[in-house]
RODO-2510 file (C-alpha; in nm, 4 decimals, decimal comma):
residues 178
     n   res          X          Y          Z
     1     x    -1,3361     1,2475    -1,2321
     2     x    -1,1784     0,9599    -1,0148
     3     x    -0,7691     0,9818    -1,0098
     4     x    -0,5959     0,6349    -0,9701
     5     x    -0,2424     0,7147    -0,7793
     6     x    -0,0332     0,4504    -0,7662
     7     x     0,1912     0,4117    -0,4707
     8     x     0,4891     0,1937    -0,4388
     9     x     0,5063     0,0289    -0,7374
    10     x     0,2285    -0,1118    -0,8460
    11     x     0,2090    -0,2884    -1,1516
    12     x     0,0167    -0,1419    -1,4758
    13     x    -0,2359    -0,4176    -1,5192
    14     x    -0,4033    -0,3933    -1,1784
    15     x    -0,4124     0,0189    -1,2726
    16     x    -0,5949    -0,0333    -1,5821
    17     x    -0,8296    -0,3079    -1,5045
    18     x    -0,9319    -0,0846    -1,1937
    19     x    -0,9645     0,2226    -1,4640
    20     x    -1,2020    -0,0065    -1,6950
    21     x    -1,3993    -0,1388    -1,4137
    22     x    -1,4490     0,1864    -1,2123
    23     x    -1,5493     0,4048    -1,5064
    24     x    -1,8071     0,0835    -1,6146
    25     x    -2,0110     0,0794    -1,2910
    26     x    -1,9603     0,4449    -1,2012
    27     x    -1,9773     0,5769    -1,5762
    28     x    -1,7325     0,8742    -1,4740
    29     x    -1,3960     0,9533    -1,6416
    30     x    -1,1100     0,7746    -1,4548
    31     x    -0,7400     0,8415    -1,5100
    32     x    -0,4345     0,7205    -1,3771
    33     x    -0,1966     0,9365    -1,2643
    34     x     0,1560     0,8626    -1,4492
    35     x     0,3816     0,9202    -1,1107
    36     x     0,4276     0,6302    -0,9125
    37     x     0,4646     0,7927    -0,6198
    38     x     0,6756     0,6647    -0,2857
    39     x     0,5090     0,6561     0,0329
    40     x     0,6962     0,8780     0,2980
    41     x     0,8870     0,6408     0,5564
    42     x     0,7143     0,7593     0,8649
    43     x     0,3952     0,6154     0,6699
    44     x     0,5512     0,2726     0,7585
    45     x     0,5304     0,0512     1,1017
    46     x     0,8426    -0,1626     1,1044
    47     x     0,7314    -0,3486     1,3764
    48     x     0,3702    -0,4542     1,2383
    49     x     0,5310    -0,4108     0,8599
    50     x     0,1988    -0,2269     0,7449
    51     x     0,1656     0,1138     0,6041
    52     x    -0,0566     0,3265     0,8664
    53     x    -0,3843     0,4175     0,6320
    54     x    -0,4154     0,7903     0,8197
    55     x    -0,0650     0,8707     0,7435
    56     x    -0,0975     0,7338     0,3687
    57     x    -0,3959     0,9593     0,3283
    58     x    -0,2604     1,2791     0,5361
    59     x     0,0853     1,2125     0,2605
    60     x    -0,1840     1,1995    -0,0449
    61     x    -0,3683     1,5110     0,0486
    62     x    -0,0306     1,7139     0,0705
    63     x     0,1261     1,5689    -0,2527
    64     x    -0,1881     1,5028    -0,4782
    65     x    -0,4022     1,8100    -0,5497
    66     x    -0,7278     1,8273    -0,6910
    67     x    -0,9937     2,1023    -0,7496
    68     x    -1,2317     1,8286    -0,8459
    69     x    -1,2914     1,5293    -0,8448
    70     x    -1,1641     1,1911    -0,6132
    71     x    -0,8295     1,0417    -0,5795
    72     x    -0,7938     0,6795    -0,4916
    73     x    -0,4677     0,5741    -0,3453
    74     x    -0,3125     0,2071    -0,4863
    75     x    -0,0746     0,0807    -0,2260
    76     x     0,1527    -0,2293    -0,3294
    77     x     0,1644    -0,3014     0,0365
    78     x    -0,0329    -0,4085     0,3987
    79     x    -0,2667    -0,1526     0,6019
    80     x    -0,3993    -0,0563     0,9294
    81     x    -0,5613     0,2107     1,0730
    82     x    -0,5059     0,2010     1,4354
    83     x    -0,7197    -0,0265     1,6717
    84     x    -0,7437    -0,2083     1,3586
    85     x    -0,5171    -0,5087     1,2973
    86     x    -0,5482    -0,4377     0,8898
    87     x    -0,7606    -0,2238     0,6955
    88     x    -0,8393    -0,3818     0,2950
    89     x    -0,8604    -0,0032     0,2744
    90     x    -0,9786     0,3535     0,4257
    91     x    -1,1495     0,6420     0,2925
    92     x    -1,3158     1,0564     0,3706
    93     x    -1,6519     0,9952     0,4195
    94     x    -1,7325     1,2684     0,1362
    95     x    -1,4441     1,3269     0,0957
    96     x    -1,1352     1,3613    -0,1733
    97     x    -0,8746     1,1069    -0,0769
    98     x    -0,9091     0,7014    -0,0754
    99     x    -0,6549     0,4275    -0,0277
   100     x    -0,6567     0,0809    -0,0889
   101     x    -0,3913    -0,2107     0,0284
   102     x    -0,3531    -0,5190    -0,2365
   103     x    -0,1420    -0,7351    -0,0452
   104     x    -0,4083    -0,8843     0,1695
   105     x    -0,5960    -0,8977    -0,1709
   106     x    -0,3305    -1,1867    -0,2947
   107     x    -0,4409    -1,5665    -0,2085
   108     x    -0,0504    -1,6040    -0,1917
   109     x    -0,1062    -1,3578     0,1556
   110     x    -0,2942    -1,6472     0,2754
   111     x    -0,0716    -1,9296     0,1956
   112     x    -0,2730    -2,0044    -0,1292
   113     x    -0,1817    -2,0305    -0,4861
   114     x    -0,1744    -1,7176    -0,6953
   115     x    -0,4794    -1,6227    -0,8742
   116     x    -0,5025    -1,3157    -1,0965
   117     x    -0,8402    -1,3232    -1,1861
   118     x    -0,9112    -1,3302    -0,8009
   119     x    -0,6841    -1,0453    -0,7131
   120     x    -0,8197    -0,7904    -0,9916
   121     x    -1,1607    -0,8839    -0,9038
   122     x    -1,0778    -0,8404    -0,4709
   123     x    -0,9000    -0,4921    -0,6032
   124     x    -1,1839    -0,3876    -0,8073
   125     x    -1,4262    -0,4606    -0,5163
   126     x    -1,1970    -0,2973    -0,2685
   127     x    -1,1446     0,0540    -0,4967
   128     x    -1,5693     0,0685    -0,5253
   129     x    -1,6068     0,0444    -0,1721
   130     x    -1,3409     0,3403    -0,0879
   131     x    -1,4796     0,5369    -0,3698
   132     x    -1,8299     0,4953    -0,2536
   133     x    -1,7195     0,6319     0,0581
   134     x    -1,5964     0,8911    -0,1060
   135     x    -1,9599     1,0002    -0,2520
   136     x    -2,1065     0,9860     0,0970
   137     x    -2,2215     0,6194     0,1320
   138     x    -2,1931     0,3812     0,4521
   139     x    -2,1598     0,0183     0,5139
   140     x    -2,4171    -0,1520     0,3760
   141     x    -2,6251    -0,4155     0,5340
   142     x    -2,6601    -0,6163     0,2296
   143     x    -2,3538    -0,8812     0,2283
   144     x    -2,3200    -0,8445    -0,1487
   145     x    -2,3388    -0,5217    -0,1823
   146     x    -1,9481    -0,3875    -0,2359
   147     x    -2,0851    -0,1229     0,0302
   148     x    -2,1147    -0,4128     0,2546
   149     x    -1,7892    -0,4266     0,5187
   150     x    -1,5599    -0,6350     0,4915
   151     x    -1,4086    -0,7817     0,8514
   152     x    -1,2281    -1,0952     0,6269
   153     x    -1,1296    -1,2044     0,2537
   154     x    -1,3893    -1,3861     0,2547
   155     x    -1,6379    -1,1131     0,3073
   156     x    -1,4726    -0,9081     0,0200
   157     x    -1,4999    -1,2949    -0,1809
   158     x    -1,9085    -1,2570    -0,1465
   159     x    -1,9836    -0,9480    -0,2729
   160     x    -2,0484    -0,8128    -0,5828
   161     x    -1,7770    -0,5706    -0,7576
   162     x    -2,1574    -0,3025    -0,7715
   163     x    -2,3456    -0,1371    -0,5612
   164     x    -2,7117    -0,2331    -0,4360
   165     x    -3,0006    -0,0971    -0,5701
   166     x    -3,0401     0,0997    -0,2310
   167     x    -2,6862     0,2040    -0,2782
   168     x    -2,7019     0,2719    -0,6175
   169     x    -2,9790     0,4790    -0,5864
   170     x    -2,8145     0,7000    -0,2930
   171     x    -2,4922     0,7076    -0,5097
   172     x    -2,7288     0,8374    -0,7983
   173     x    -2,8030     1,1518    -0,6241
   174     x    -2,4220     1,2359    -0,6882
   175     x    -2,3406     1,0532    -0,9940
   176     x    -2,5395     0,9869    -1,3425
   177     x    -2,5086     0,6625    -1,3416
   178     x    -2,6075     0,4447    -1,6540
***
């Protein structure tokens, strides 16, 4: 089971589309939790005005318990992880806990006019990645593969919202996928 935790607001849409199109390429049961949780304020850099992704994922391990099963973090906000100057998101490499960022996910981040459609489709990509990290899987050399990293939007723009058939196949031995 994959946990969606929302953090800082984020609005219900994005939560459910993510729900539909995790539990459609993963074929696991997804749920979102129904606290929107606040991130603690020494999670936040003032001076870079970005949420620090170790401190959001240190907060989500103490507040969000699980036996089994992932957690993926939603932040209505900007990342980094240090020596990085933004992070789309971070993840345990086989881990429990995930986080994603949406507001580098927004064309309006980049000047550009809104677009929905692009925005759930850059979160959904975003949230497989994480969550494929979470089941043990690395960057991918394959640039549209949503294992592939992404150093720019437009990186996240060319993949896929799946996984490769290499990927796929290495996420198989974890997951029955359909």
């Amino acid at each position: 089971m994959i946990i969606i935790q929302p953090l800082r607001d984020v609005e219900g849409g994005v939560l459910t589309y993510l729900r539909q199109g995790i539990a459609k390429e993963l074929g696991v049961e997804v749920r979102i939790s129904e606290i929107n949780l606040k991130l603690p304020i020494e999670a936040f850099d003032e001076l870079r005005e970005q949420y620090n992704a170790d401190k959001v994922l240190s907060y989500l391990r103490k507040v969000v318990k699980v036996k089994r099963g992932k957690v993926l973090g939603v932040v209505n906000g900007d990342g980094y992880s240090p020596g990085l100057n933004f992070v789309f998101g971070e993840a345990e490499l086989n881990g429990n806990y995930g986080v994603i960022f949406l507001e580098r996910l927004k064309e309006e981040f980049y000047g550009k006019p809104s677009s929905r459609e692009l925005f759930l489709i850059r979160s959904l990509k975003e949230a497989l990645h994480e969550i494929g990290h979470l089941y043990g899987l690395t960057h991918c050399p394959n640039p549209r593969c949503v294992m592939h990293f992404s150093n720019s939007i437009s990186d996240t723009d060319i993949k896929e919202a799946s996984y490769c058939r290499r990927c796929r196949e290495l996420l198989g031995a974890r997951l029955e996928l359909r």
